[in-house]
C-alpha positions in Angstrom: 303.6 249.4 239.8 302.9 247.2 237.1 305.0 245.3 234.7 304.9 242.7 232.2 307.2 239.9 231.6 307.4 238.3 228.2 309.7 235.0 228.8 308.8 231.7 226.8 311.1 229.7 229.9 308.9 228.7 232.2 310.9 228.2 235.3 312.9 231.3 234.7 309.9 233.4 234.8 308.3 231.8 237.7 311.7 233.0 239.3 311.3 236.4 237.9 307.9 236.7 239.1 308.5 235.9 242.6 311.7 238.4 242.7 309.8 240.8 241.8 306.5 240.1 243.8 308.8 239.8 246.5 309.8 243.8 246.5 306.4 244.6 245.5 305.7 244.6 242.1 302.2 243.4 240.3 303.8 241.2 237.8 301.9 239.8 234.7 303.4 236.9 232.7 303.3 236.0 228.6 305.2 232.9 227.5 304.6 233.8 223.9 305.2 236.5 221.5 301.9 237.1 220.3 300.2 236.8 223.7 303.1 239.3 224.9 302.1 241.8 222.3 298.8 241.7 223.0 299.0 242.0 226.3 301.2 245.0 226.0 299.3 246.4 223.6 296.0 246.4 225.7 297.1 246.5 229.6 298.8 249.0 231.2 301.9 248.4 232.4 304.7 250.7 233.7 307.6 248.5 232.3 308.0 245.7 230.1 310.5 242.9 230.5 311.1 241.2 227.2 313.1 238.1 225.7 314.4 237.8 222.6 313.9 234.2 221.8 309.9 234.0 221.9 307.6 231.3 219.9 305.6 232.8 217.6 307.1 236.6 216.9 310.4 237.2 218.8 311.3 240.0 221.0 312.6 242.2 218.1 309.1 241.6 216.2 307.3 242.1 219.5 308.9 245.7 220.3 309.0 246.8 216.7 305.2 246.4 216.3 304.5 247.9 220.5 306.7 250.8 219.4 303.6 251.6 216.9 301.5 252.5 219.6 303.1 253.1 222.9 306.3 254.1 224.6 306.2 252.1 227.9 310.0 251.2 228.8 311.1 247.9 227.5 313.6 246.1 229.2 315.1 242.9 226.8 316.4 240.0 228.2 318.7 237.5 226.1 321.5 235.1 225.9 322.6 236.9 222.3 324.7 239.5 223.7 326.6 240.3 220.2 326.8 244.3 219.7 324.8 244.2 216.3 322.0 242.7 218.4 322.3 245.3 221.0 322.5 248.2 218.5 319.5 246.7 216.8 317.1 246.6 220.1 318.1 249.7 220.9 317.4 251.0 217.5 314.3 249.6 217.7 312.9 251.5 220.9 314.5 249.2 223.4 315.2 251.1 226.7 317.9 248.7 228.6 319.6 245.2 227.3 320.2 242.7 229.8 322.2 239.5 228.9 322.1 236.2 230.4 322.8 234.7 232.3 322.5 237.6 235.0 322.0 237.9 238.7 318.2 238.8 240.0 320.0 242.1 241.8 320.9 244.1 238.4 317.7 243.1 236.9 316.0 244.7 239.8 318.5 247.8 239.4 317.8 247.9 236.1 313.9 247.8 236.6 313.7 250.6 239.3 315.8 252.8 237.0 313.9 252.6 233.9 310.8 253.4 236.3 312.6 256.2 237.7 312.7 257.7 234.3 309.4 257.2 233.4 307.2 260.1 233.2 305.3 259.1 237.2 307.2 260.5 239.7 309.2 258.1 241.4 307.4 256.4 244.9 308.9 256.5 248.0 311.1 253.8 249.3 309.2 253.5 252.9 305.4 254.4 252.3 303.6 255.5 255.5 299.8 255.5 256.8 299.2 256.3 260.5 301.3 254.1 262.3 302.0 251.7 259.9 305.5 251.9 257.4 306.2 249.5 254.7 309.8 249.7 252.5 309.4 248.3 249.3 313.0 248.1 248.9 313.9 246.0 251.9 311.1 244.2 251.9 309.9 244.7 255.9 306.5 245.9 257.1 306.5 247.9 260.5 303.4 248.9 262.3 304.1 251.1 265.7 307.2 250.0 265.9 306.5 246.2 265.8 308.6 244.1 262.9 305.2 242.5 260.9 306.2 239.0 259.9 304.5 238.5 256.0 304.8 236.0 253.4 305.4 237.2 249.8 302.1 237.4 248.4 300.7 238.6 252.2 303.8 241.7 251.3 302.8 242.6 248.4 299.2 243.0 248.7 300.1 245.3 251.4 301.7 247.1 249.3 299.2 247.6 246.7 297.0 248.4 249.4 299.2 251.0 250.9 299.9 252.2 247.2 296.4 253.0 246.7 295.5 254.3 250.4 291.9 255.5 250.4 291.3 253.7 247.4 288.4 250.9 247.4 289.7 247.9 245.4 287.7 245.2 243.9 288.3 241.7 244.4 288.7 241.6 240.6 291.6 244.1 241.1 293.4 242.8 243.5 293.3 239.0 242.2 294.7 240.8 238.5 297.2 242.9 240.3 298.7 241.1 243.2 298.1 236.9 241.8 297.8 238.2 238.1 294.9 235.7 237.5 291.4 236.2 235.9 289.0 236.7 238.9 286.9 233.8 239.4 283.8 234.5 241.3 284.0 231.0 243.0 287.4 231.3 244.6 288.2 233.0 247.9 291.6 233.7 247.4 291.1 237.5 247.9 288.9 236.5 250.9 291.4 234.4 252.4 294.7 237.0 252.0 293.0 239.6 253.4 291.9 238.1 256.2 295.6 236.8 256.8 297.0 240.6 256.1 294.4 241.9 259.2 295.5 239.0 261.7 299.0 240.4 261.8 298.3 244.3 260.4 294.8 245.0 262.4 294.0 242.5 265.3 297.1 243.4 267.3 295.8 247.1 267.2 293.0 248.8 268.3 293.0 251.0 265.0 292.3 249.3 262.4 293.1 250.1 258.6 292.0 247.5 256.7 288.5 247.9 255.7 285.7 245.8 253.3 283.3 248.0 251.4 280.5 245.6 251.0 280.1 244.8 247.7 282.8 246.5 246.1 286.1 245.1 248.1 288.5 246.4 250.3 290.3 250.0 251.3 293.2 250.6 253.6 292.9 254.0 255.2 293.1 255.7 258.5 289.3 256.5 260.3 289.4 259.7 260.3 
């Protein structure tokens, strides 16, 4: 899943984002209000996690004008914690209210439970193909029975992967959903992460799951 994170604080949202990469979420960041409207306004994200305090527009100014158009969830996030500003955000179309400072565990409560509500039926905890099982929740990737040590990044491609099983990704995809950065045809990131994610989810196996569609990317699906 998706989500968007408006925060103007730099070093908290670098935090954010790897929390959240971390258990699996494509994250896409906006340190200003207007870039944060416009990016909720155009993308498609399944949540989005909003500050009040933004340059530009605030938060309130931010939601008021998304509310026009769309519906996704909106999670705010601010140190004014005063009722009148909770009543207000929620007034507006807010969906949840988060003060800080807060601990990264009811933030991620809070963000699996506003998905839950959403209209998608909620995923799985442990997603399966073949042999191989990956639980988003506690963060651990197993393939026939074997623990699968992976970094952050390494995790959560696999999980996009697994997510769209059968699915052929683009580079372009992958680089917006996984390192939420503009593809640039002159880097090999893409290159290099798969080819990481097969030496500990493919070489040790004789099936293998991981596969490049030349020209168009990669799919992860069982041979059938």
């Amino acid at each position: 899943m998706k989500l968007l994170l408006i925060e103007d604080e730099k070093r908290a949202a670098a935090y954010l984002e790897q929390g959240l990469s971390e258990h699996g979420y494509a994250v896409e960041l906006a340190y200003t209000g207007p870039d944060g409207l416009h990016a909720a306004a155009t993308g498609d994200h399944d949540l989005v996690i909003l500050d009040v305090m933004l340059p530009g527009v605030d938060g309130f100014a931010v939601l008021s004008a998304l509310r026009t158009s769309k519906q996704t969830p909106v999670l705010m996030l601010t140190a004014r914690g005063q009722t009148d500003d909770k009543v207000k955000g929620f007034e507006m179309g807010a969906d949840d209210y988060l003060v800080k400072p807060f601990q990264f565990p009811e933030l991620l409560a809070r963000v699996r439970a506003l998905l839950k509500r959403g209209n998608r039926a909620p995923e799985p905890e442990v997603l399966r193909v073949g042999d191989l099982e990956v639980d988003s929740i506690k963060h651990r990737a197993v393939r026939a029975g074997q623990p699968i040590d992976l970094s952050a990044k390494e995790f959560a491609l696999l999980v996009l992967l697994v997510r769209k099983t059968g699915q052929v990704l683009s580079r372009t995809q992958i680089a917006s959903m996984v390192w939420d950065i503009n593809f640039d045809s002159e880097t090999n990131v893409v290159e290099v992460a798969i080819r990481r994610l097969r030496a500990k989810v493919d070489e040790p196996f004789a099936d293998k799951l991981i596969h490049t569609v030349r020209g168009v990317g990669y799919v992860l699906k069982t041979r059938p």
